[in-house]
Every structure is written in structure tokens, then in C-alpha cells.
N, C-alpha and C positions, 0 to 999 in steps of 0.2 A: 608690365613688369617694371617695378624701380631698382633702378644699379647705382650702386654709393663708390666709388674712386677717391683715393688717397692722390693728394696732387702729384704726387710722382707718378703716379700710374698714366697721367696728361702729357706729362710734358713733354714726352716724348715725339704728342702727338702735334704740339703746336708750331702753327706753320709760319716761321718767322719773319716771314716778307711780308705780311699785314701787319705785325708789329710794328718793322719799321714805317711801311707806309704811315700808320696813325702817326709816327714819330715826322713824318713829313724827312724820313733820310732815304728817300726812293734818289738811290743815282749819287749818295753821299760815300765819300772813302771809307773801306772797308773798316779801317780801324776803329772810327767811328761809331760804324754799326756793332763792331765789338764789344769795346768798352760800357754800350748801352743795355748787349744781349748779358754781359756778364753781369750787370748789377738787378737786371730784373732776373736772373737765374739763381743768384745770393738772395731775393729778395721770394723768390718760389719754394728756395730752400727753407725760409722762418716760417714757410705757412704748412711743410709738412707736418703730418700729425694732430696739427687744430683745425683746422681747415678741409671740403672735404667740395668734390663734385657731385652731381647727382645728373640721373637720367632718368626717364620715364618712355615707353614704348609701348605701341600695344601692333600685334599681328590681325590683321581681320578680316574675314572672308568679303569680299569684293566685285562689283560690277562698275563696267560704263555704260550710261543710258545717254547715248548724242556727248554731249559738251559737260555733262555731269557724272560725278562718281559717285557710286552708292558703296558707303562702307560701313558696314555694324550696324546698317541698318537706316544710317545718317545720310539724306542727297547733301553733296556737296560741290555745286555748280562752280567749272573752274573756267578762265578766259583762253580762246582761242588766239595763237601767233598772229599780227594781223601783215607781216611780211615773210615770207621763208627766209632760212641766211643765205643760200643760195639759190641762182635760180631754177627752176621744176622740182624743187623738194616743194614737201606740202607746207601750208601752214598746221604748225604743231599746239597741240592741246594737251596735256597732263592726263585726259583722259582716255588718247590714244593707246597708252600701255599698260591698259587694263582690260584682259576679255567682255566683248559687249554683253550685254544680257540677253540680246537675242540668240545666243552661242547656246545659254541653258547649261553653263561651265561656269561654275566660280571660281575665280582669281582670288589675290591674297594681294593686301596692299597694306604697309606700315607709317603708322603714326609715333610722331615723337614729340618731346620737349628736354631740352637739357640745363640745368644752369647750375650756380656755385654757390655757398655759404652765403647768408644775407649778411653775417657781421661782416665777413672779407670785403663787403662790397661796399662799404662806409667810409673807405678807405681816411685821409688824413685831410680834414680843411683846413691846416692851420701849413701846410705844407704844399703847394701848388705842384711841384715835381712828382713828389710820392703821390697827391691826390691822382695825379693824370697815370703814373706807372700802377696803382691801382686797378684803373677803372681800365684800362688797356688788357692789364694782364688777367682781369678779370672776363672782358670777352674774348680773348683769347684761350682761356681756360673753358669757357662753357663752348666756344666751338670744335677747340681738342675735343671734348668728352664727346658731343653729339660723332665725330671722326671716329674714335673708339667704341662708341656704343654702334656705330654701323656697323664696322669693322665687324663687332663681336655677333651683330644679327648677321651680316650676309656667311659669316661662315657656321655658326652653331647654335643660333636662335631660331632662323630663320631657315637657315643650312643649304643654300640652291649656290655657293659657293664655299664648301669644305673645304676644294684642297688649294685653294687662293694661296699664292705666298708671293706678298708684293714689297719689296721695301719703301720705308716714306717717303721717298719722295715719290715713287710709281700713286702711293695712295694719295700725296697733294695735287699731285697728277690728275685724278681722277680716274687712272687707267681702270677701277674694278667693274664689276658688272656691275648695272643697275644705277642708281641716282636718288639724293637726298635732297631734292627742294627745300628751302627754309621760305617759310613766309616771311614776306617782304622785300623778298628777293626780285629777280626780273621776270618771272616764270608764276609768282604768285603774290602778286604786289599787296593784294587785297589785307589787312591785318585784321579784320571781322571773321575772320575762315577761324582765328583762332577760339572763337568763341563755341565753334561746330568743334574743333578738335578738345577744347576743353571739356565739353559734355562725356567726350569718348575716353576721353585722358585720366580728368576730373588733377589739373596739372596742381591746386593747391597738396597735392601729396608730396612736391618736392619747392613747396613756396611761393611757386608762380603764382600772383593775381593778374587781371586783366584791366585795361582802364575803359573806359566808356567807346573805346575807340578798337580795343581790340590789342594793345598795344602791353607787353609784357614785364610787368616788374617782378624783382629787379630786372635794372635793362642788360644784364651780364646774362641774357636767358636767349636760347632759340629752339623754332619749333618749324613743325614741318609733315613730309609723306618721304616714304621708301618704297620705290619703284624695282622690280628685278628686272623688268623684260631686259634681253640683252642689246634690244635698238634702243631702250629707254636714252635719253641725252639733256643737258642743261641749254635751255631756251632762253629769248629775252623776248619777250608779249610785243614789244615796239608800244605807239603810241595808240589807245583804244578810240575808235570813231563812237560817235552817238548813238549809232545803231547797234553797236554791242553791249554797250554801257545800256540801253535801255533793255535788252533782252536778256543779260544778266541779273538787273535789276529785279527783272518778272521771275526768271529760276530760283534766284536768292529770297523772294517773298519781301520785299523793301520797296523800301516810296526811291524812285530812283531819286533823288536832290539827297537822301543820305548815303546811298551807295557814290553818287557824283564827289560826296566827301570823303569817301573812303580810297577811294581812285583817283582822287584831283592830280596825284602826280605822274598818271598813267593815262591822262586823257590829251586829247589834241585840242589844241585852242580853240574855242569857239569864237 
């Protein structure tokens, strides 16, 4: 399903402390950070009405087979935590909170992609400030929408939370049920998976291309899975040994030296 968003219908959503962070004002006086939220707020305001968000999501009946999800049809081999964050938790897999397929039950697990107007994203090269309050505001606008378009799946797309009522900050929170992985993140480092989610997506419907690498323009774009189980949680994989790197490599069907490129920054030094 594609959802098109008037940038007001975002802004709501966007979570301002990664803003300043990109601004490098983490820990700077507040006024500061005012003065800064107000001109990118007047600057949100010129792009109501031209300007426009988009989503893209698809619901799909689902299984785990070991370390891999099968969805619509597609395996898609994810990496196993290679330390627990505490100690006697398990180490966690993405494909833990999905019914196994030896169950003879199928689950439902959600795909997405979100991003923003390509001309918005061109923003000013003749202007170094506006270039960067651009390109900021603009991933901060395509991860508002992916925030919203959850929002809008866990409670009436999807519906396994209707009577949710949480305010923003409970939702920067992450208090809701369930969990949004973005590829590239710590939990799904891999940027090739988008090229499995792109077959299922088919994401040039809201402009997204992919580069050779897996890698998404424009870069104001994110993509990912929606999990409901309610143990579901956000993980970080740690650093992947050799041994997983080559047994992912064999799940994924790749000569592992290109999956090694694809991981370089989730691997331990050899």
C-alpha cells in the first residue's frame, strides 16, 4: 500500500534530538537549539503544499526457518546477536519473533520503505547552511513518515493495536508494541536485503532506486520489517566472527568476499 503525507501531517512526528545531534548541538544551551528548531520550522512551513512524503508497506504472511524468514514467499537470511546485552538472555535473531514453520501457523510480518519529494532533496548548493538544513530536514522527514506510517499500521492497517493511545514522546520512546528495524541499522546492517525487500515492495513506486550496493536514493529514504510479537525488541548484532559471515554468505546464495563487502563494517578484524 502507498501513503502520500502533506509535510504537516510529519512534523509532528519528527524527533528533534537527532536533529540537533546532525547539528553537532547535543549538550549546547537551549536557546540555541531554539533559535535553530525555529528556522527549520519556518523553513517546513515554505514546503507545505509542494512538497509531499511518501510510504510504501506491504503486510505478508510469514515464517522462520532457523536464522531465516520466509515472507511472500522470499527467504530472507537474517544475522544472529553474536553477545546477549545482558547476561543469560539469549542471543537474538530478527527471526525469533516470527512463528517457526515447523508450528504449521503462519505469522504476518511487515515490509516497508519511506522517503520524501526528490526536487525537496536538491536542496541549495550555492548556500552551504540551507544545503545542510535541507538534507537534515529531509531525513528527518522520511523517518517522521516511516514513525507515522507505523503508527497508522499497528493500529488500523495492521490492527493488533487499536486502542494504543500514546503521546510522542511515549512513541520516540518506543514504548508501543512491536518494532521497526531499518536496514542499516545495528540489528540489520546488511544494505543488500534491500534488494529482497525491493522485489516484494517494487519501491521505485515512490522513487526509491538502489545502487549496486544495495544502498538507497535519494539518501532521505528508509526501509525495513515490522515485527508485532510483543517480546519483539531493538538489538545491536555486535561484531560478526567468520564463521557467521561464511554461513550467511551460503543462506544468502553469494561468493562470501561480496557479502564480506557488504558487512565490512560489522565484521571483527581479521
Amino acid at each position: 500500500m502507498k501513503l502520500e503525507y502533506n509535510i504537516s501531517d510529519i512534523v509532528p512526528y519528527i524527533n528533534w534530538i537527532y536533529f540537533f545531534h546532525a547539528w553537532n548541538l547535543t549538550g549546547k544551551p537551549q536557546a540555541e537549539k531554539d533559535k535553530l528548531q525555529a528556522d527549520a520550522e519556518r523553513i517546513l512551513a515554505s514546503w507545505e503544499g509542494h512538497y509531499h512524503t511518501y510510504a510504501l508497506f506491504e503486510l505478508l504472511p510469514a515464517n522462520s526457518d532457523g536464522d531465516d524468514l520466509i515472507v511472500g514467499g522470499e527467504r530472507i537470511p537474517m544475522l544472529r546477536q553474536q553477545r546477549p546485552q545482558r547476561k543469560g538472555e539469549p542471543n537474538l535473531c530478527l527471526a525469533d519473533f516470527v512463528y517457526p514453520l515447523s508450528m504449521g501457523k503462519k505469522d504476518v510480518v511487515g515490509l516497508f520503505c519511506t522517503t520524501v519529494s526528490l526536487e525537496l532533496q536538491k536542496g541549495n548548493d550555492d548556500d552551504a547552511y540551507l544545503k545542510m538544513m535541507h538534507q537534515v530536514l529531509c531525513d528527518r522527514l522520511a523517518e517522521g513518515t516511516a514513525e507515522k506510517m507505523h503508527e497508522e499500521v499497528r493500529r488500523h492497517y495492521w490492527g493488533y493495536a487499536p486502542d494504543e493511545q500514546l503521546t510522542m514522546q511515549q512513541t520516540h520512546n518506543e514504548e508501543y508494541q512491536g518494532i521497526r528495524p531499518a536496514i542499516g541499522y545495528p540489528s540489520l546492517p546488511d544494505t543488500s536485503v534491500n534488494f529482497i525487500l525491493d522485489k516484494l515492495l517494487d519501491m521505485k513506486q515512490v522513487g526509491i532506486r538502489l545502487t549496486e550496493n544495495g544502498m538507497m536514493t535519494p539518501h532521505a529514504s528508509v526501509s525495513g520489517f515490522m515485527f508485532a510479537h510483543p517480546l519483539s525488541r531493538y538489538f545491536d548484532l555486535g561484531k560478526i566472527g567468520e564463521d557467521q559471515l561464511r554461513d550467511y554468505a551460503h543462506r544468502r546464495g553469494l561468493p562470501v568476499e561480496l557479502v564480506r563487502k557488504f558487512l565490512q563494517a560489522s565484521l571483527l578484524k581479521r
